[in-house]
py3Dmol code that shows the C-alpha trace and the ligand (Angstrom):
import py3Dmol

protein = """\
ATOM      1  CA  UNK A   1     126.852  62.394 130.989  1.00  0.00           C
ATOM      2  CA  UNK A   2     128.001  59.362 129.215  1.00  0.00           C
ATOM      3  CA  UNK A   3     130.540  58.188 131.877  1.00  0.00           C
ATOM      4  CA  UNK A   4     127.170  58.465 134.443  1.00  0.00           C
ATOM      5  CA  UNK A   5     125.490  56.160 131.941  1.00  0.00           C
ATOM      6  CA  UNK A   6     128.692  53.638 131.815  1.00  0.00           C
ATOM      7  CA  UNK A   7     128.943  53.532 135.623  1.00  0.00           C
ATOM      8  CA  UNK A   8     124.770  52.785 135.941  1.00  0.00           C
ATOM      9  CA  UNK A   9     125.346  50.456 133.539  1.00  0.00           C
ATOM     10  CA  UNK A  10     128.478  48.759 135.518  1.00  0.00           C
ATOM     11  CA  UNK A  11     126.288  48.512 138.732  1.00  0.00           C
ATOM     12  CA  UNK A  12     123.866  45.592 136.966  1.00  0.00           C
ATOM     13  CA  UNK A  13     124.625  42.828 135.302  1.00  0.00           C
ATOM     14  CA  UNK A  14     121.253  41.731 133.228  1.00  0.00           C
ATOM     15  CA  UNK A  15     120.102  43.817 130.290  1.00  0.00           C
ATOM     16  CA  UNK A  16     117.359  44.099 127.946  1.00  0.00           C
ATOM     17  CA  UNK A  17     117.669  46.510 125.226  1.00  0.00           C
ATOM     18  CA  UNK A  18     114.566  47.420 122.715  1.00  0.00           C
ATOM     19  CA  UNK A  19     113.558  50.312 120.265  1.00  0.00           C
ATOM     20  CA  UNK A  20     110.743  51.650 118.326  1.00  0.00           C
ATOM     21  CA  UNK A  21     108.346  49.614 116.139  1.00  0.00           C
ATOM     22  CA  UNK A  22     109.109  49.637 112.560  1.00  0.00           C
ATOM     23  CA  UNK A  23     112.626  49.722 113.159  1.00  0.00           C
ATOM     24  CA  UNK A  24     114.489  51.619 110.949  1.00  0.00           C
ATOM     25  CA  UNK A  25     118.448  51.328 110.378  1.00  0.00           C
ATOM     26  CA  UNK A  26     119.082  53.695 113.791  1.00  0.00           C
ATOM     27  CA  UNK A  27     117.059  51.480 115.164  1.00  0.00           C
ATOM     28  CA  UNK A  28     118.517  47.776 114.337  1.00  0.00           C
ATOM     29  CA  UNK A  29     122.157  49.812 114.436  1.00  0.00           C
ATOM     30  CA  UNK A  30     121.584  51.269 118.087  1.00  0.00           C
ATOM     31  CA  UNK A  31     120.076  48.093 119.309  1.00  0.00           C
ATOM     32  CA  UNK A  32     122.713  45.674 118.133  1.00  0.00           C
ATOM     33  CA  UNK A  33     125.856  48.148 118.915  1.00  0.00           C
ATOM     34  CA  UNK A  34     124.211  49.063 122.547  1.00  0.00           C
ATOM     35  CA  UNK A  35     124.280  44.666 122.943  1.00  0.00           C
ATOM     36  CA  UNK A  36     127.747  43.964 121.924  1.00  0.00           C
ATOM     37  CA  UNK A  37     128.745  46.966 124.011  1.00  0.00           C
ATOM     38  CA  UNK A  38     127.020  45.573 127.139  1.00  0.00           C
ATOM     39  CA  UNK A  39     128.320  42.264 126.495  1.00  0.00           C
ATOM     40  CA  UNK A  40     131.982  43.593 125.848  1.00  0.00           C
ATOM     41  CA  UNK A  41     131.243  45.187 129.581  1.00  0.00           C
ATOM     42  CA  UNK A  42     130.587  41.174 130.513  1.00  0.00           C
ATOM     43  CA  UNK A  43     126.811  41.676 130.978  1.00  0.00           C
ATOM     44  CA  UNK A  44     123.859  39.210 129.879  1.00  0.00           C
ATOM     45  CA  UNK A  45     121.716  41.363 127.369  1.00  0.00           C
ATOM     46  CA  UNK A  46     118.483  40.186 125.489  1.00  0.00           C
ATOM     47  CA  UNK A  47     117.568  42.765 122.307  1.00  0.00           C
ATOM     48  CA  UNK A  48     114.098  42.752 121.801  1.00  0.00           C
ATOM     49  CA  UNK A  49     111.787  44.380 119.335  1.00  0.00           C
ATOM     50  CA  UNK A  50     108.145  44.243 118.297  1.00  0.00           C
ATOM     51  CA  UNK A  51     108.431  44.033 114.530  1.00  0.00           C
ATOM     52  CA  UNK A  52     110.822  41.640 112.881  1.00  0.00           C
ATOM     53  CA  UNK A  53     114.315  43.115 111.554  1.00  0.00           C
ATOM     54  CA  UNK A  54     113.830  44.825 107.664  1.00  0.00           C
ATOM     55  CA  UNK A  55     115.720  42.532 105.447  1.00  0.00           C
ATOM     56  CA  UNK A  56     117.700  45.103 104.623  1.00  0.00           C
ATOM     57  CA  UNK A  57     119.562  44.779 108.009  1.00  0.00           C
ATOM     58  CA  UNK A  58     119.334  41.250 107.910  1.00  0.00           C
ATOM     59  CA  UNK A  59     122.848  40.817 107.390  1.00  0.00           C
ATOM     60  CA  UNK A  60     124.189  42.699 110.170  1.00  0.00           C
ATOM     61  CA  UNK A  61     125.672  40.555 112.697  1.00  0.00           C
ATOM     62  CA  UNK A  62     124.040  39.744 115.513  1.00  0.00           C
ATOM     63  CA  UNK A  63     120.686  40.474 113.750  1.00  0.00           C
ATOM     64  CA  UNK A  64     119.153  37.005 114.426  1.00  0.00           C
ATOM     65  CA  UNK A  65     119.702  37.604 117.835  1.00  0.00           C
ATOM     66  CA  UNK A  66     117.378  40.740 117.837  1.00  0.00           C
ATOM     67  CA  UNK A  67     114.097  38.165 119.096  1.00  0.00           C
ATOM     68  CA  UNK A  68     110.245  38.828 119.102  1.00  0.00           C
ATOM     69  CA  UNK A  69     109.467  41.080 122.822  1.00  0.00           C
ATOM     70  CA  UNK A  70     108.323  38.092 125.298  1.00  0.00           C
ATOM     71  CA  UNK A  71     104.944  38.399 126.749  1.00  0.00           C
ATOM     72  CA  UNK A  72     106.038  39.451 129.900  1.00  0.00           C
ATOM     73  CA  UNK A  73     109.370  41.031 131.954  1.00  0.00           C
ATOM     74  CA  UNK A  74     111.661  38.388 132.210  1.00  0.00           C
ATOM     75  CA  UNK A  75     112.245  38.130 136.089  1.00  0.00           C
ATOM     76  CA  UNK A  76     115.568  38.304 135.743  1.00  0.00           C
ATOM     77  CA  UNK A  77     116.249  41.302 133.476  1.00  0.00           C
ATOM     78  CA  UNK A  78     116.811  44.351 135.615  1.00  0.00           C
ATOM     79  CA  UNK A  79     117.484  46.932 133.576  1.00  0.00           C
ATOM     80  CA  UNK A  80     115.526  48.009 130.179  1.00  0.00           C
ATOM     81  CA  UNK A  81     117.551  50.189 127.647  1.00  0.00           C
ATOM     82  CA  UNK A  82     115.675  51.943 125.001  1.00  0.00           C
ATOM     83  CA  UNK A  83     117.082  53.445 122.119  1.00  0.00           C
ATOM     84  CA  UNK A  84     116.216  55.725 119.471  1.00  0.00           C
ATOM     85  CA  UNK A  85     112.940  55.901 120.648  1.00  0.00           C
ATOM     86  CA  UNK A  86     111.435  59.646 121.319  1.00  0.00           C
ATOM     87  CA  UNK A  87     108.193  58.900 123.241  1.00  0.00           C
ATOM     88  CA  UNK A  88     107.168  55.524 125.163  1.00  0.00           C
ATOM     89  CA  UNK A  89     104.201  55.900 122.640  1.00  0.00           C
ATOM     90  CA  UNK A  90     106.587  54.540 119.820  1.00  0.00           C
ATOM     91  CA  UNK A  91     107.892  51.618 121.754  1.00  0.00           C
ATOM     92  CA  UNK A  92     104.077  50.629 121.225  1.00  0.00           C
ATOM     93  CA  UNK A  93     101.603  50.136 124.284  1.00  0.00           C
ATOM     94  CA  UNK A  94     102.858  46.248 125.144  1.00  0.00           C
ATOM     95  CA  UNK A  95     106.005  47.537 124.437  1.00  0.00           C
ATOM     96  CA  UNK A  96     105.566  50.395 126.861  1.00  0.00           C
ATOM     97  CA  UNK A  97     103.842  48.361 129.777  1.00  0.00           C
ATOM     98  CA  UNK A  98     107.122  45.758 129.799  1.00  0.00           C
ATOM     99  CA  UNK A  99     109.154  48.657 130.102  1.00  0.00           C
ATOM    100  CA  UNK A 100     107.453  50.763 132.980  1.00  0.00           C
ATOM    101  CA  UNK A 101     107.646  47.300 134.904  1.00  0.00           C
ATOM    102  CA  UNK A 102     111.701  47.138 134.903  1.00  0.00           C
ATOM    103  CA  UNK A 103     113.328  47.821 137.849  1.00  0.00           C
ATOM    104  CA  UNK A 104     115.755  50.224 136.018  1.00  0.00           C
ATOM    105  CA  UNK A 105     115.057  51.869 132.808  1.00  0.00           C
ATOM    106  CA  UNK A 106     117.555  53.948 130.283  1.00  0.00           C
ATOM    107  CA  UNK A 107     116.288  55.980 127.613  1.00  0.00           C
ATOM    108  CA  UNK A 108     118.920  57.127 124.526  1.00  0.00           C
ATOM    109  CA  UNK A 109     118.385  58.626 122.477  1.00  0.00           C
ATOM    110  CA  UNK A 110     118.583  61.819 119.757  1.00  0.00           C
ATOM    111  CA  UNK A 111     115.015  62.949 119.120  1.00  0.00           C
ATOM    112  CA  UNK A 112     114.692  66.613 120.312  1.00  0.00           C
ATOM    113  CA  UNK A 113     111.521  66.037 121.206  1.00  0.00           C
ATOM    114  CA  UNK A 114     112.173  63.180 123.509  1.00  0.00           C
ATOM    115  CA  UNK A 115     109.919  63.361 126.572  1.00  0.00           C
ATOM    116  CA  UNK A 116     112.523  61.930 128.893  1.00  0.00           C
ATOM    117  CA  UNK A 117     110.144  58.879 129.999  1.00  0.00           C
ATOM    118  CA  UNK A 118     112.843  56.965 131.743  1.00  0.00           C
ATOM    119  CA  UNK A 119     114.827  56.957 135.114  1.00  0.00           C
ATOM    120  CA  UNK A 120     117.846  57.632 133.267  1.00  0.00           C
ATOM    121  CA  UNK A 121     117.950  59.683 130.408  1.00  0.00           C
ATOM    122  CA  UNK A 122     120.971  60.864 127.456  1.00  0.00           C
ATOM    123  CA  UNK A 123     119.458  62.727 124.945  1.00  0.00           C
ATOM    124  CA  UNK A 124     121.374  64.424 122.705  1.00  0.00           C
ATOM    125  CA  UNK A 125     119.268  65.993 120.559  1.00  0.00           C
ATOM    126  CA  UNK A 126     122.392  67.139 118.119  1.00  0.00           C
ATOM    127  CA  UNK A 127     123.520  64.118 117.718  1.00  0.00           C
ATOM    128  CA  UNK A 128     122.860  62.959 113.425  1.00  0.00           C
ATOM    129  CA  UNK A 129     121.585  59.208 114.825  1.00  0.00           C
ATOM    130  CA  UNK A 130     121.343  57.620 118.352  1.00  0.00           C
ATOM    131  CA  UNK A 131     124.551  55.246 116.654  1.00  0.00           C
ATOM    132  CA  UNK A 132     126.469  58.449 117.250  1.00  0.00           C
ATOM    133  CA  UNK A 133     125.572  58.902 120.919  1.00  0.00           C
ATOM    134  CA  UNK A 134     126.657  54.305 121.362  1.00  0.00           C
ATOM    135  CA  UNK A 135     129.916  55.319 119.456  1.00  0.00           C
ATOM    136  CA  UNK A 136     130.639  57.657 122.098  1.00  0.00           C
ATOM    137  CA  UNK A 137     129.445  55.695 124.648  1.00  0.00           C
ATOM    138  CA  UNK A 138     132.085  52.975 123.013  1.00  0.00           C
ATOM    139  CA  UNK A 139     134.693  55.655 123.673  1.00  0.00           C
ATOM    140  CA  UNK A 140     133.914  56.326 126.842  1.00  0.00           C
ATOM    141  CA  UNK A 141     133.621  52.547 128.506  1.00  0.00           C
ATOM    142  CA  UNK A 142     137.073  52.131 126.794  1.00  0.00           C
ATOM    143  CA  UNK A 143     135.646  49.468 125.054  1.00  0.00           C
ATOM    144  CA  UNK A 144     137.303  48.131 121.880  1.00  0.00           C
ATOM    145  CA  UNK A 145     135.616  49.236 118.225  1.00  0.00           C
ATOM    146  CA  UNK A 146     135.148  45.710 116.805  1.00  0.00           C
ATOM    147  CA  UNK A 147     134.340  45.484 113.012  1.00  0.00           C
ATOM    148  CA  UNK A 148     130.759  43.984 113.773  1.00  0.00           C
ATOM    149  CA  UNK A 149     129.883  46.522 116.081  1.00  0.00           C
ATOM    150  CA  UNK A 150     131.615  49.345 113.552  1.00  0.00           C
ATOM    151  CA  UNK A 151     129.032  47.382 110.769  1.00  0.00           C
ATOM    152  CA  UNK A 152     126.005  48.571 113.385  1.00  0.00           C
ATOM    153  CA  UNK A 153     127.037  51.939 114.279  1.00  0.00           C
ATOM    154  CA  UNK A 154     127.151  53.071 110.598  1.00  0.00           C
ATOM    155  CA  UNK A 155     124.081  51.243 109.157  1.00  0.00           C
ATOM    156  CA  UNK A 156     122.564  53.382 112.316  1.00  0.00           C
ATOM    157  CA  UNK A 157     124.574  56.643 111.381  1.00  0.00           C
ATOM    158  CA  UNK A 158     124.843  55.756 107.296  1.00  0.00           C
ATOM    159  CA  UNK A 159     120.692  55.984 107.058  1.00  0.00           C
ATOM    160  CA  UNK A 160     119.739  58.630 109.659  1.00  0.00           C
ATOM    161  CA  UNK A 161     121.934  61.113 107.813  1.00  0.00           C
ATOM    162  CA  UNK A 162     120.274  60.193 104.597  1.00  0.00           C
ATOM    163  CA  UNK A 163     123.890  58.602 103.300  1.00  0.00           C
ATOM    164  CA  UNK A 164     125.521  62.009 104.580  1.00  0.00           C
ATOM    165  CA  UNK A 165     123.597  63.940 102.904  1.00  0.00           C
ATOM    166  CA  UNK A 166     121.810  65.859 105.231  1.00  0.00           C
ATOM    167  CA  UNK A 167     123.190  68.510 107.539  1.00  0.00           C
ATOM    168  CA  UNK A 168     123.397  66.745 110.263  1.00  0.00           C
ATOM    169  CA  UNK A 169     126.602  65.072 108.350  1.00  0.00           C
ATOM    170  CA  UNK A 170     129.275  67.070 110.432  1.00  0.00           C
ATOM    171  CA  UNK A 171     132.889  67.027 111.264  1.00  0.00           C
ATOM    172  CA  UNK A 172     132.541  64.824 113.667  1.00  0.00           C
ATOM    173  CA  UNK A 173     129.964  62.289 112.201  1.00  0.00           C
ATOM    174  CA  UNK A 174     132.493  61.780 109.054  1.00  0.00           C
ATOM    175  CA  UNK A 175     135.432  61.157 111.728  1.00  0.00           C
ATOM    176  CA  UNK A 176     133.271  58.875 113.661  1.00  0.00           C
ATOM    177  CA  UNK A 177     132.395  56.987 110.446  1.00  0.00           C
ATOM    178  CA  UNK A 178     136.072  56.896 109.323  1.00  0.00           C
ATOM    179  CA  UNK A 179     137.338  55.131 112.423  1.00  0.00           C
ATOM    180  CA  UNK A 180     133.882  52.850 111.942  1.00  0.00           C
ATOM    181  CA  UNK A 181     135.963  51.881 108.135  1.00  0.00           C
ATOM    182  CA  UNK A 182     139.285  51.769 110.196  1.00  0.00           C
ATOM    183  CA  UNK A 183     137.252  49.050 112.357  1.00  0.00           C
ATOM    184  CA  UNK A 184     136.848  46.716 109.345  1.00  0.00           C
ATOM    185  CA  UNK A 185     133.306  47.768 107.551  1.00  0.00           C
ATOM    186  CA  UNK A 186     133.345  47.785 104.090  1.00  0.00           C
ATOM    187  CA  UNK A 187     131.860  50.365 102.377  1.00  0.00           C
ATOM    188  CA  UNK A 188     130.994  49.453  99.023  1.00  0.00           C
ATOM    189  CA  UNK A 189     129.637  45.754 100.409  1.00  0.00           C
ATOM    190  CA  UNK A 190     127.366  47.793 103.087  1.00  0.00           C
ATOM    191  CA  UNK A 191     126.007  50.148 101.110  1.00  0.00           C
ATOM    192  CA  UNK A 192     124.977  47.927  98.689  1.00  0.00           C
ATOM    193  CA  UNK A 193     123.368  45.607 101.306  1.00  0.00           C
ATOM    194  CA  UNK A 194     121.295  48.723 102.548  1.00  0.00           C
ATOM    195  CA  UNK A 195     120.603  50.393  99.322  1.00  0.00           C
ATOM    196  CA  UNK A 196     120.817  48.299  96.509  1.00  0.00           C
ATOM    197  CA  UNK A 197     118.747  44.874  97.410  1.00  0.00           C
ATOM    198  CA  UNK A 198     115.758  46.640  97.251  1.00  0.00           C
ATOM    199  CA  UNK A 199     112.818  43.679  97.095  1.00  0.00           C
ATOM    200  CA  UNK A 200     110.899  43.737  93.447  1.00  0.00           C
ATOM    201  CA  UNK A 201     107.825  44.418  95.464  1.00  0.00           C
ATOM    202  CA  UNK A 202     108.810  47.751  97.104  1.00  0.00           C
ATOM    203  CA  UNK A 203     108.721  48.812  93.058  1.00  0.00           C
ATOM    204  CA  UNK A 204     105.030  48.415  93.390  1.00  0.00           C
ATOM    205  CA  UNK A 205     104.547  50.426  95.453  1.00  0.00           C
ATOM    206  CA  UNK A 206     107.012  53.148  94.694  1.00  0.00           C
ATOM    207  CA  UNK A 207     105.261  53.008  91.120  1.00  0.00           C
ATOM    208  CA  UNK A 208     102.086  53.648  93.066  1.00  0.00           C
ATOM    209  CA  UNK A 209     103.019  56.327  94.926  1.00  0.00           C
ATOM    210  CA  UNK A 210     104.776  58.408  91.425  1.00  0.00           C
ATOM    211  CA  UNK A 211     101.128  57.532  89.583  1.00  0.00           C
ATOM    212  CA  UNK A 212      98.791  59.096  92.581  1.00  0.00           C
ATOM    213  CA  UNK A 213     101.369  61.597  94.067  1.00  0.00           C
ATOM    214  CA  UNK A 214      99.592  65.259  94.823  1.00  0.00           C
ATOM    215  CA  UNK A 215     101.796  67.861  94.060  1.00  0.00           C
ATOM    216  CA  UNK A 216      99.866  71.802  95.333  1.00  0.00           C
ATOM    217  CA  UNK A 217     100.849  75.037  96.376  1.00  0.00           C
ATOM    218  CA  UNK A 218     103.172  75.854  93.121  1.00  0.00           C
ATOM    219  CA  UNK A 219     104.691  72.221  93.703  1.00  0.00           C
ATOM    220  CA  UNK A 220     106.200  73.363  97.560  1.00  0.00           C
ATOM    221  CA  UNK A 221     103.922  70.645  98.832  1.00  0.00           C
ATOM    222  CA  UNK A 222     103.968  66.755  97.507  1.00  0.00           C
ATOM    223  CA  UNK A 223     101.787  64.234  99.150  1.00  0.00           C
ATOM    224  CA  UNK A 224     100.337  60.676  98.621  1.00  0.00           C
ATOM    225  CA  UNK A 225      97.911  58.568 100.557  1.00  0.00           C
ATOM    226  CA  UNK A 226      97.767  54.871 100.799  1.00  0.00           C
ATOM    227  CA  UNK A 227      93.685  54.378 101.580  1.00  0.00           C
ATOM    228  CA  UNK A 228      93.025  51.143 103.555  1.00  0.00           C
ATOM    229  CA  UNK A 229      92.850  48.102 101.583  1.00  0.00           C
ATOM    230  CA  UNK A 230      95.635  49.503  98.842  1.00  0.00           C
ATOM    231  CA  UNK A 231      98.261  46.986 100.440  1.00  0.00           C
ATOM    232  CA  UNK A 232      96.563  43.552  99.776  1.00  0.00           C
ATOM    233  CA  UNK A 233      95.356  44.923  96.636  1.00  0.00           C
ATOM    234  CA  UNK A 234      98.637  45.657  95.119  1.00  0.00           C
ATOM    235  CA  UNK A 235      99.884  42.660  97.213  1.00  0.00           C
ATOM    236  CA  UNK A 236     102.684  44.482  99.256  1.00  0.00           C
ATOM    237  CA  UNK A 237     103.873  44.052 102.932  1.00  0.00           C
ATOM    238  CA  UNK A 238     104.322  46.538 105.617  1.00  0.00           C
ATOM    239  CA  UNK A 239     108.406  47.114 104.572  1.00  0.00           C
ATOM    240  CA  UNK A 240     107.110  48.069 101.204  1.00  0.00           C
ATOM    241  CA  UNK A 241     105.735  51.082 102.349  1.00  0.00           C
ATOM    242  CA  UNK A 242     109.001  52.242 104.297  1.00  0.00           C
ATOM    243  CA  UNK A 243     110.768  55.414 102.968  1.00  0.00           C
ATOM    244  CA  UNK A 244     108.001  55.963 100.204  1.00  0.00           C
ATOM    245  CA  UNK A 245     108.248  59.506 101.352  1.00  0.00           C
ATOM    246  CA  UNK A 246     111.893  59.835 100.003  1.00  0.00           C
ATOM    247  CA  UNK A 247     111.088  59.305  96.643  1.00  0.00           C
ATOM    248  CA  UNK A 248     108.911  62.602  96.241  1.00  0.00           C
ATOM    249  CA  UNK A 249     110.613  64.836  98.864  1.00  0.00           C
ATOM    250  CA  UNK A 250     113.540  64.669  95.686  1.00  0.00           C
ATOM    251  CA  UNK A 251     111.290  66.593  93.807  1.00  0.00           C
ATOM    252  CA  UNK A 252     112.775  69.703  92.241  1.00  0.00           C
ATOM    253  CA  UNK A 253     110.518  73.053  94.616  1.00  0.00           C
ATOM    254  CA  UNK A 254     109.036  70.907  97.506  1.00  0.00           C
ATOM    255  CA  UNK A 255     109.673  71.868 100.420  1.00  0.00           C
ATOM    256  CA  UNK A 256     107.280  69.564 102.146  1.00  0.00           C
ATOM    257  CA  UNK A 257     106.160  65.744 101.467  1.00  0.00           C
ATOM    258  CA  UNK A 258     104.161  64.016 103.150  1.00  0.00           C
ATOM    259  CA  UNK A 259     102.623  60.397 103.248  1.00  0.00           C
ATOM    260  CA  UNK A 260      99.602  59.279 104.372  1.00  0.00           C
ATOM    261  CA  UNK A 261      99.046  55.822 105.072  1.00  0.00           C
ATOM    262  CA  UNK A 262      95.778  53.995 106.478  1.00  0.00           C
ATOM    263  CA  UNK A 263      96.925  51.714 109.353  1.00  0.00           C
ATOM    264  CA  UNK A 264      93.652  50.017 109.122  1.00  0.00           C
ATOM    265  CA  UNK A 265      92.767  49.662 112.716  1.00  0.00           C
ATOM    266  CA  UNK A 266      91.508  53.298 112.712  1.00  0.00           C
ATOM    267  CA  UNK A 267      94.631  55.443 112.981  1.00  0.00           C
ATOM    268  CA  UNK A 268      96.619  57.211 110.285  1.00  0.00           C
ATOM    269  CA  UNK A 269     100.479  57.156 109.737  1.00  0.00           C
ATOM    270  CA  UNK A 270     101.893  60.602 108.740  1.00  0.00           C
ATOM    271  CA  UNK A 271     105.293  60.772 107.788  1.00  0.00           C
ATOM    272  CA  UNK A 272     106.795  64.462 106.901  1.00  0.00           C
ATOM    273  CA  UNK A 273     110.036  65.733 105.255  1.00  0.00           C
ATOM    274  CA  UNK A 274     111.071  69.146 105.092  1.00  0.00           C
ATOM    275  CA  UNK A 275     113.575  69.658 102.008  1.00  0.00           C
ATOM    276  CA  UNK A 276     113.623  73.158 103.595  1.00  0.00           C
ATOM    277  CA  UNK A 277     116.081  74.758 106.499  1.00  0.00           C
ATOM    278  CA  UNK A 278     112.937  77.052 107.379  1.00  0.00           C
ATOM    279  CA  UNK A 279     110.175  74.435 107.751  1.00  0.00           C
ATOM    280  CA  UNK A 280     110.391  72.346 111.154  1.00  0.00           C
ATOM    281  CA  UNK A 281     107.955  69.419 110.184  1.00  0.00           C
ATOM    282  CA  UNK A 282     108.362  68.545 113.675  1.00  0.00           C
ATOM    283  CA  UNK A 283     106.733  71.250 114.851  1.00  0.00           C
ATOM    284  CA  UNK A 284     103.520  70.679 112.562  1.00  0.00           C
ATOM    285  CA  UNK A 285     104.143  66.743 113.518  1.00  0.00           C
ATOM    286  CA  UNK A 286     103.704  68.193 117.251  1.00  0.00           C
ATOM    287  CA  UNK A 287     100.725  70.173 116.720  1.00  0.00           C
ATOM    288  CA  UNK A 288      99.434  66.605 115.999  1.00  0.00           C
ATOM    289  CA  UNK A 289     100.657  64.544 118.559  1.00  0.00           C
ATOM    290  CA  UNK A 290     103.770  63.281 116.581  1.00  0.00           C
ATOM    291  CA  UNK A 291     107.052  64.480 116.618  1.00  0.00           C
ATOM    292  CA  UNK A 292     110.756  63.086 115.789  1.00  0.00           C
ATOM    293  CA  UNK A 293     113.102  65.827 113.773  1.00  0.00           C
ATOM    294  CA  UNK A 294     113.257  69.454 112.548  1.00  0.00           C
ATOM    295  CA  UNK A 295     113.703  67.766 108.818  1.00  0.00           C
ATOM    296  CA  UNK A 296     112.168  64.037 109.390  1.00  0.00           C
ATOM    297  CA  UNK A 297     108.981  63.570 111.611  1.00  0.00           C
ATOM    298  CA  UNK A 298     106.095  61.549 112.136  1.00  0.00           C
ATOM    299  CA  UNK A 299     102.315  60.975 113.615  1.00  0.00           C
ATOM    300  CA  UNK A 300     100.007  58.422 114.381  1.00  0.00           C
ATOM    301  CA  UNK A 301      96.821  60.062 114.473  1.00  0.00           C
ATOM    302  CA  UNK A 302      93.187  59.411 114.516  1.00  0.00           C
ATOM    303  CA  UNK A 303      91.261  58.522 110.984  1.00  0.00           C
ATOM    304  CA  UNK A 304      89.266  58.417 108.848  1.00  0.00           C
ATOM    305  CA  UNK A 305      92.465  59.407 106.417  1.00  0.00           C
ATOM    306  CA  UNK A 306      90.607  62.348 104.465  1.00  0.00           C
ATOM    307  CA  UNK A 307      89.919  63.820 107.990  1.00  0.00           C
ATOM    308  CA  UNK A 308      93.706  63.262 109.105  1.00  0.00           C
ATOM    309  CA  UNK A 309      95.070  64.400 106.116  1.00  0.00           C
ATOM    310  CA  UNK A 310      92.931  67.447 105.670  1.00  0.00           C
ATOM    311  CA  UNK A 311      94.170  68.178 109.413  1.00  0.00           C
ATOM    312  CA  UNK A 312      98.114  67.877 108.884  1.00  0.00           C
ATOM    313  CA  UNK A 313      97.968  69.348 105.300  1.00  0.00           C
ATOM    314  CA  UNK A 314      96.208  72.473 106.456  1.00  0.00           C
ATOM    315  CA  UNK A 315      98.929  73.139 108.850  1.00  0.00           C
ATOM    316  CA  UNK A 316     101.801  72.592 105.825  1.00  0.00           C
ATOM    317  CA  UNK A 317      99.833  74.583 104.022  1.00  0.00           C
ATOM    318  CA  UNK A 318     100.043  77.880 106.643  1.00  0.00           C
ATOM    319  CA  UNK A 319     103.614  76.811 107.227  1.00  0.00           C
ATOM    320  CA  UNK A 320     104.713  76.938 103.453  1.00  0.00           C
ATOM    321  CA  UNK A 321     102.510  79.934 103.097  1.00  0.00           C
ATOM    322  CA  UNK A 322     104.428  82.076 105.277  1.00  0.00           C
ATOM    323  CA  UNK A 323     107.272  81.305 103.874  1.00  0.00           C
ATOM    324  CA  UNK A 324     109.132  84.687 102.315  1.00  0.00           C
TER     325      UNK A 324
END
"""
ligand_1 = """\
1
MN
Mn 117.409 57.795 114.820
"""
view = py3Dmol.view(width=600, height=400)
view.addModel(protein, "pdb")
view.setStyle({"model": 0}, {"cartoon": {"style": "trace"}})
view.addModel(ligand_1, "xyz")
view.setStyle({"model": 1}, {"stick": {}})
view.zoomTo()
view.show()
């Protein structure tokens, strides 16, 4: 499987590689380890991405490089690689038009639900981040592990396991990540850079979402909404409002949070964390048109975001019900 993908990717020689919009870490990771890979292999590569890089990454190297998607194909690029990305839907619809027009397209990704939307597809859907399927792809092009590519791979692996602590942290993952510190990446500096240079204004936010939290069903289920207008009011950006769904899942008895956030151009954002091994929240994501993990998923659904919420919550609701 991956030595298929190496020897498709040895046939061409001009790259483009992009991932969802509002990257997260996976994202940035994936993207910047897939272009130092494909440039270790002596091929032109252009990383592309909708939204800018989270400041948080912004130290990673080679993040600068990770440019605004141009308005159209680039004649010259051949082949599109997309990673991390479960459905063309989350590549966005510009996104997704640039991509159906490549002459070769690669889809990798980890996303059980991944709808296999390109001509070449690895999807390992066991795989703890997409980092973990370019690590092995790393391996198998015999490529050297350099210490900015090691830097990539486990901001990619370090936040889709949730710092290793969710199951997905196995065996393998924590050999994977010790050859990524044998490779040069310091641990205390990078964790800090992810985790600890949180911007004062994401504490507006967070504040907001502790004072108007719902907490129901004997405290299994925690949610919050963010109505349409609550942004400018409070004066917060779009990267404030990332991970606001961690801070409640914590909660001693949920088993479900939730967020709901008005997009304000009529559609909803759900994002959905189970904090139990019973509840697939990507199974209630998909009963919505969203998907993404058994533990971590997400919608984009039509509003008004009573109506939306009232939708997804009902379905929680039945799920957490049944449980014994
Ligand atoms: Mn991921």
């Amino acid at each position: 499987m991956y030595q298929e993908l190496i020897d498709a990717i040895r046939q061409n020689d001009n790259f483009a590689v992009i991932s969802h919009f509002r990257p997260d870490g996976d994202a940035i990771g994936s993207t910047l380890a897939m272009g130092m890979l494909l440039q270790a292999l002596g091929k032109k590569v252009q990383l592309w991405n909708v939204d800018p890089v989270p400041l948080r990454y912004a130290f990673l190297p080679g993040a600068q490089s990770i440019l605004p998607l141009p308005p159209a194909l680039p004649p010259d690029v051949h082949t599109l690689i997309c990673v991390d990305t479960g459905d063309l839907k989350r590549l966005g619809d510009e996104v997704a038009e640039i991509f159906n027009k490549a002459p070769f397209t690669i889809n990798i990704d980890h996303h059980h639900t991944n709808s296999r939307y390109a001509q070449l597809n690895l999807v390992v859907g066991e795989a703890a981040a997409c980092g973990c399927i370019i690590f092995n792809l790393i391996r198998a092009a015999g490529v050297e592990l350099t210490c900015p590519t090691a830097m990539a791979l486990y901001a990619a692996i370090s936040t889709d396991t949730g710092s290793f602590q969710y199951s997905s942290t196995t065996p393998e993952v924590m050999r994977m990540v010790a050859d990524l510190i044998e490779a040069g990446v310091d641990v205390g500096d990078i964790n800090r850079r992810i985790y600890q240079e949180i911007p004062a204004t994401s504490f507006i936010t967070q504040r907001e979402v502790l004072n108007n939290m719902v907490v129901e069903e004997d405290g299994k289920i925690a949610h919050y909404s963010m109505p349409a207008g609550k942004k400018t009011e409070l004066g917060v950006g779009m990267e404030d409002c990332k991970d606001l769904v961690d801070i409640i899942r914590v909660m001693q008895g949920v088993k479900v949070a939730a967020i709901f956030e008005d997009l304000e151009d009529g559609r909803i954002r759900v994002s959905l964390r189970s904090k139990d091994p019973e509840v697939d929240v990507s199974a209630i994501a998909g009963m919505h048109g969203g998907g993404g993990h058994y533990m971590a998923s997400g919608i984009r659904m039509r509003g008004p975001l009573n109506e939306a919420r009232e939708k997804v919550l009902n379905s929680i609701r039945a799920v957490v019900r049944s449980l014994s």
